[in-house]
N, C-alpha and C positions, 0 to 999 in steps of 0.2 A: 793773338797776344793781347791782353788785355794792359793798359795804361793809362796814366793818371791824363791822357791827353784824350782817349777817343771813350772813357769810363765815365759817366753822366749818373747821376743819381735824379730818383723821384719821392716823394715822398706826399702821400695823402693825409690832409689835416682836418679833423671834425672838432669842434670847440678844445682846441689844444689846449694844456696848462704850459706855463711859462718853463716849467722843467721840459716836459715833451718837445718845447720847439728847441731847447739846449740840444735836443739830442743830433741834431744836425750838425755841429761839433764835433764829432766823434767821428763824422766821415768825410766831412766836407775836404780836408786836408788832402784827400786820397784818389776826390773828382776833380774832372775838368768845372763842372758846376751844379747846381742843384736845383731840379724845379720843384715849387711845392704849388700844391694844387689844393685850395683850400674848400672845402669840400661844405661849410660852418652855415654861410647862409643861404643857398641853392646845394641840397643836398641833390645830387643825381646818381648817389651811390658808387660805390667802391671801382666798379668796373669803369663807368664812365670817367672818372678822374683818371684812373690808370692809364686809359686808352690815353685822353689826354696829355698826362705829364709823360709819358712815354714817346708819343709821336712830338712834342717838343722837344724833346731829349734829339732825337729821332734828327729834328730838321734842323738843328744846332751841329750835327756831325758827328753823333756818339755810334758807337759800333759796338758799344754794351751798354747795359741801364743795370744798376741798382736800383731795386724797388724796395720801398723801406717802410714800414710804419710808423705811423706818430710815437709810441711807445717801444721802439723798438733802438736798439742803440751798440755798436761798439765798443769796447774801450782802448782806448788813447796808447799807445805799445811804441815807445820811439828806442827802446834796447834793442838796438841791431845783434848784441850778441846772447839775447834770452836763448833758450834753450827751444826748441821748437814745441816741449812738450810740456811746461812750463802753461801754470794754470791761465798767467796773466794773456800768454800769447793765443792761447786759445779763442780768446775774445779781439783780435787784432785785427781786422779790417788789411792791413799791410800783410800779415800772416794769411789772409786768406785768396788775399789775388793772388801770389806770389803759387799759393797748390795750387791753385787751380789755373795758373799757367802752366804749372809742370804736368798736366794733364796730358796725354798722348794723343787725344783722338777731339781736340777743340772743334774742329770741320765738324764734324756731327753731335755738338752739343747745342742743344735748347735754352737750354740756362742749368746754371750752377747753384747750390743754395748750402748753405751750413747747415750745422744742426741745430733744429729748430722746437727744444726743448724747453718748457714752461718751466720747470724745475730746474734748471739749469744746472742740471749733470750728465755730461759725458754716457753716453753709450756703451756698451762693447761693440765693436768694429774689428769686421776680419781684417781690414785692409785702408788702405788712405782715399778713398771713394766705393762709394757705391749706387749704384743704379736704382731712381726709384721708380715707383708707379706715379705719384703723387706728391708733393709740397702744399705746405702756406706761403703764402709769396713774401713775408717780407726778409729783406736780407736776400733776397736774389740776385743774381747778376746774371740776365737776360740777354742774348744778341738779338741785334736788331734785326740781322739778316731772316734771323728765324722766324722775328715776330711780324716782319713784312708778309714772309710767308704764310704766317696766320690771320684768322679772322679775327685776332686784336684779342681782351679780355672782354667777353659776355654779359652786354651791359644788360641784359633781358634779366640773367641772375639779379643784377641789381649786389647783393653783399652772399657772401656765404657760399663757397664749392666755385668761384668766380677761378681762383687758385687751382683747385685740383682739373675744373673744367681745362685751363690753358694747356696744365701739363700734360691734360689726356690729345691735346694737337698736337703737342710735340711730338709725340709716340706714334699719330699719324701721319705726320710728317717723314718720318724715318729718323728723328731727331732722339736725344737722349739726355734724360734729368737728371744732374749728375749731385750727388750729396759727397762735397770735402769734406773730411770727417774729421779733420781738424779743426774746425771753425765751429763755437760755440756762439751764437746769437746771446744777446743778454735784449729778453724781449718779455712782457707782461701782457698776459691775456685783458688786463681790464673788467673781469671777472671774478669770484667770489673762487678761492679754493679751498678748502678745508677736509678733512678726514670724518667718516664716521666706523664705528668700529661694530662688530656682530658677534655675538657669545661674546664680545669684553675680551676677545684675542685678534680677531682678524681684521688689520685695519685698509680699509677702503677709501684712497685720495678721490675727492669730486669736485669736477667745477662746474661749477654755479653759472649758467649763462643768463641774462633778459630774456623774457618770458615769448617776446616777439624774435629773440635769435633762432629759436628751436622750428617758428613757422619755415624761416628760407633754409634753412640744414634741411627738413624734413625735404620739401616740394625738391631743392635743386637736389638735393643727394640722388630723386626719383629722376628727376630729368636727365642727368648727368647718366645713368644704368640705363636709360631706352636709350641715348644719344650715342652710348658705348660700349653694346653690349658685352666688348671684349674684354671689359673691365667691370660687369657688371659683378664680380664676387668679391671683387675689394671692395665696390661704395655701400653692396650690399649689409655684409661683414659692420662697416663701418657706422652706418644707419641702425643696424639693431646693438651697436654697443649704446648709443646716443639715447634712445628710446628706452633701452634697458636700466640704463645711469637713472632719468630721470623715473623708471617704475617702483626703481626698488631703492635709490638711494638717496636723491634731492632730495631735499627737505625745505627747499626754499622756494614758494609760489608753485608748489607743486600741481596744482588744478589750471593754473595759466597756463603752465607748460603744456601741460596735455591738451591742451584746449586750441593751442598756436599749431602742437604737431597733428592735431585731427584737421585744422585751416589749411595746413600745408598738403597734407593727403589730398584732402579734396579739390584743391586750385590743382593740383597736379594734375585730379583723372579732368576736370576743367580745361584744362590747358592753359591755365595763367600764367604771365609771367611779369614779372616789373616789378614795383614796390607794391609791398602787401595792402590791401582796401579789405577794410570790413564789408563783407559782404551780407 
């Protein structure tokens, strides 16, 4: 059972704006307490903080963690009798423990996550859960039990697949990623998104990532498919939409990109890993 008394939040900060650190607000109300791991003047990347704010969380006495991003945020829902289906409670943090303690099979979950939608629209959903392969971690609610049981988040990844690598332990573990499908994240990539359209009908949403994002997506996406092979046609799949985005639709630093994904290829067959060095 998850509660405002053994529920700990973490949250990782790289030069916040004064709005992003507001966003702690929005859940603070809901944990025992919050660690933020500030990430701004000793960068040692995404995984390293987590490990950290987590194993804090950890030795404070939390039996779940919220993992949150700087930009990532809830909103504030104190109408006990909203409607469950009700746009605003979609975003409720209170709405989302609450399904995801009526969950039947807690003992064998990994962590729980909402939907984790850039666009911030609602899915079709057969059902009030589903089972995934894979998450972005923020807005998770993680047991600790499970995370004892793993090797912590991948700080060799350094940023990038840090997320999907976790989740691919849980599935080793015998454990299970469970998506409440009521809970809508209100989260911003931090990223350029925009449309461009082909024959002036078909229009095609793209985001725009930094030229040096596309180096760790490429290398970890490859390391993640040799580390898992049994998961190798999802990251595969997932790799050549990435690659494809930026062949035929980016528009923006389009010869950087390529240039970061041909750096990640090769540190791969390399076998690098950590933060990226011009080689």
């Amino acid at each position: 059972m998850i509660t405002k008394d053994n529920l700990w939040a973490v949250v990782v900060w790289y030069h916040p704006t004064e709005e992003q650190k507001a966003n702690i607000e929005t859940y603070r109300p809901y944990v025992h307490d919050v660690v933020v791991v500030d990430n701004t003047e000793n960068n040692v990347g995404i995984a390293a903080a987590l490990n950290r704010g987590v194993q804090a969380c950890i030795a404070g006495g939390a039996e779940w963690i919220l993992t949150m991003d700087q930009d990532s945020h809830f909103n504030d829902d104190e109408n006990d009798n909203a409607n469950e289906n009700d746009n605003a409670n979609a975003y409720s943090l209170k709405q989302y423990i609450a399904s995801a303690n009526g969950f039947d099979d807690m003992a064998h979950v990994g962590l729980f996550s909402p939907i984790q939608n850039y666009n911030h629209k609602m899915p079709r959903t057969s059902g009030p859960y589903d089972d995934m392969v894979a998450v972005m971690t923020s807005g998770n609610i993680i047991s600790a039990e499970a995370y004892r049981c793993s090797a912590g988040f991948r700080e060799e990844f350094f940023i990038d697949l840090v997320d999907n690598e976790y989740c691919l332990q849980m599935h080793r573990l015998g454990l299970r990623v469970i998506r409440v499908n009521s809970t809508l994240l209100v989260h911003s990539l931090g990223d350029e998104l925009y449309h461009v359209r082909l024959f002036g009908i078909w229009k095609k949403e793209v985001i725009s990532h930094k030229p040096f994002r596309y180096y760790y997506m490429v290398r970890n996406n490859l390391l993640t498919q040799r580390m898992y092979p049994e998961h190798k046609r999802f990251h595969s799949k997932r790799l050549g939409r990435i690659v494809k985005r930026v062949i035929l639709y980016d528009r923006v630093n389009k010869l950087a990109k390529l240039r970061m994904i041909w750096r990640g290829y090769r540190d791969f067959l390399a076998h690098r890993t950590g933060p990226y060095q011009n080689h």
